[in-house]
C-alpha positions in Angstrom: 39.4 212.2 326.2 39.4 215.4 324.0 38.4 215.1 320.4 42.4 215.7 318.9 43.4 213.0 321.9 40.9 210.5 320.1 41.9 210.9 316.7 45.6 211.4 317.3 45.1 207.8 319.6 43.2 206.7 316.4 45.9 207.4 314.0 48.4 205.7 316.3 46.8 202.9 317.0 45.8 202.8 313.1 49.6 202.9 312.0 50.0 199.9 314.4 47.2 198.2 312.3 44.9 198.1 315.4 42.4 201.1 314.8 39.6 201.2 312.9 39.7 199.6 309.3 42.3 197.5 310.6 41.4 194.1 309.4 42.3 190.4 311.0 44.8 189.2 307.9 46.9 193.3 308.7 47.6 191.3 312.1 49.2 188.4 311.3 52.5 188.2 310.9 54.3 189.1 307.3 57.2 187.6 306.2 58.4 191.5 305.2 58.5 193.8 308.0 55.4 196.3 307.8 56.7 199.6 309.4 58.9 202.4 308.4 60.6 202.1 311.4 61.5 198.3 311.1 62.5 198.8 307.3 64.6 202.3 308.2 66.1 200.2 310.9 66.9 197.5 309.0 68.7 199.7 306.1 70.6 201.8 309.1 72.4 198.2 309.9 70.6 198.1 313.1 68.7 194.9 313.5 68.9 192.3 311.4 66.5 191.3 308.2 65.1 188.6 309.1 64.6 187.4 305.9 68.1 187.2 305.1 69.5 185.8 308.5 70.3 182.0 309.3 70.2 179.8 312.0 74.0 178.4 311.0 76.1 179.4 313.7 77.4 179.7 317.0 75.2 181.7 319.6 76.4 182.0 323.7 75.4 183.5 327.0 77.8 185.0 329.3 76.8 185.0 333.4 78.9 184.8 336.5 77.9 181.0 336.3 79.4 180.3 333.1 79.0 180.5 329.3 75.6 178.8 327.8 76.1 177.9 324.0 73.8 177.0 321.4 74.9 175.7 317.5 73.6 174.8 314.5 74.4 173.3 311.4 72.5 173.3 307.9 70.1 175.5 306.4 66.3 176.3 306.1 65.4 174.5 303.0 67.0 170.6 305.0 67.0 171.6 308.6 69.7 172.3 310.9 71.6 169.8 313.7 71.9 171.6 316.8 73.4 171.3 319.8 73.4 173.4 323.3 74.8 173.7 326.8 73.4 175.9 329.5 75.3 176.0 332.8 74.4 176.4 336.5 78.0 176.6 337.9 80.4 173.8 337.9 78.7 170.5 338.1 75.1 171.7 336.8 73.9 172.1 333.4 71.8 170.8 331.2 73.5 169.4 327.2 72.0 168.3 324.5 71.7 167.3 320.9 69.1 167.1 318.0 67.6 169.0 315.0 65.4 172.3 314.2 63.3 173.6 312.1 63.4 177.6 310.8 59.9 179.2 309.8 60.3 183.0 309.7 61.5 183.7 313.6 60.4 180.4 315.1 62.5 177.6 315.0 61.4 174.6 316.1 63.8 172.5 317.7 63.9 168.8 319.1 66.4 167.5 321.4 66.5 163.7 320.8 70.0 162.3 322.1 67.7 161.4 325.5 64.2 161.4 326.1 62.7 163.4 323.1 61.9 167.0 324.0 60.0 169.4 321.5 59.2 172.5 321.8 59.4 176.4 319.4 61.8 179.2 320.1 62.1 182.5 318.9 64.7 184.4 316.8 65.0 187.3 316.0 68.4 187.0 313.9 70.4 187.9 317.2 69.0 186.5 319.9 67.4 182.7 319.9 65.0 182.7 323.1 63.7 179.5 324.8 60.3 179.2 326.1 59.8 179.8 330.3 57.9 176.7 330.2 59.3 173.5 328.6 57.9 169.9 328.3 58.5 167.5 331.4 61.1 165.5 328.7 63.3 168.2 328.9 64.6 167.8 332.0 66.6 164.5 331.0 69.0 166.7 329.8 69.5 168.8 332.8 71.2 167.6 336.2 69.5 168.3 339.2 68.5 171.8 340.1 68.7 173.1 336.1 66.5 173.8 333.4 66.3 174.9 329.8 63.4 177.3 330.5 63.9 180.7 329.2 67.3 180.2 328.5 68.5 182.8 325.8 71.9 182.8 323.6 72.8 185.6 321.4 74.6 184.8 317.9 78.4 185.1 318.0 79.5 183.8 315.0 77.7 182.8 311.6 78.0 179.6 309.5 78.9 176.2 309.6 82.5 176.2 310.5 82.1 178.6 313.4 79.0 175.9 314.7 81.5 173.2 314.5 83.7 174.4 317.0 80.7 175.0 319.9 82.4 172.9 322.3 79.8 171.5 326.0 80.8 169.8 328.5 80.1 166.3 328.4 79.5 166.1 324.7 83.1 167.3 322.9 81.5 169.0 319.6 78.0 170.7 320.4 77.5 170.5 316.0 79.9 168.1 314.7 80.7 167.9 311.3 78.6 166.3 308.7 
């Protein structure tokens, strides 16, 4: 490389906080987002703070096999009661109910209404992502030829009263009241 390539490739990579000087504690993550970007973006009303964001609320997925839901109830400081339904067409899905967790963008949730299945999602205050590869237990809440890997739902409606009315298939109220 040429010597402006370098140092321009320095500086970039020094803004990301992975060029020189850049210490181990400027890569872990901050509760406070670290870039002008982020914080411009924030202020602009285009993503979401996370800091300010719950989990309370009703979150779906759209495809041509039918809508996947996800709900919670509660709030960070006592935990939330979840509930969620992702569909395969007519007769396959996979329901369930149980509690989460919320530490920054993870949320770790545990489905225990069957065999207990724990594992940590992400969310970014839009979109709650599963994880493409889910404990065995997980799969006593799908029928046959389902799974809750990598499943995805994308916040609809915020609070408690708008969780409530998450309906599934088998189980009536997704996040009953409570």
């Amino acid at each position: 490389m040429k010597p402006a390539s370098v140092l321009l490739l320095g500086l970039f990579l020094s803004g990301c906080g992975q060029g020189p000087g850049a210490s181990a504690e400027q890569n872990e993550p901050e509760p406070a987002p670290t870039s002008r970007l982020e914080q411009a973006a924030i202020e602009a009303g285009v993503i979401p703070d996370i800091r300010n964001v719950t989990l309370s609320g009703a979150f779906e997925r759209q495809s041509e096999l039918g809508i996947d839901r996800f709900c919670a109830v509660g709030n960070d400081e006592r935990g939330y009661q979840v509930g969620m339904l992702a569909v395969f067409g007519p007769e396959s899905k996979c329901e369930g109910l149980g509690e989460a967790q919320r530490t920054g963008e993870t949320i770790s949730i545990t489905l225990d209404s069957k065999e207990t299945c724990r594992f940590d999602a992400s969310f970014d205050g839009v979109e709650l992502q599963l994880p493409g590869d889910l404990p065995e237990a997980c799969l006593s809440y799908c029928s046959p030829r389902a799974t809750l890997n990598g499943v995805s739902f994308f916040l609809v409606g915020e609070g408690d009263a708008v969780a409530r009315s998450t309906q599934g298939r088998e189980i009536e109220s997704l996040c009953p009241g409570g």
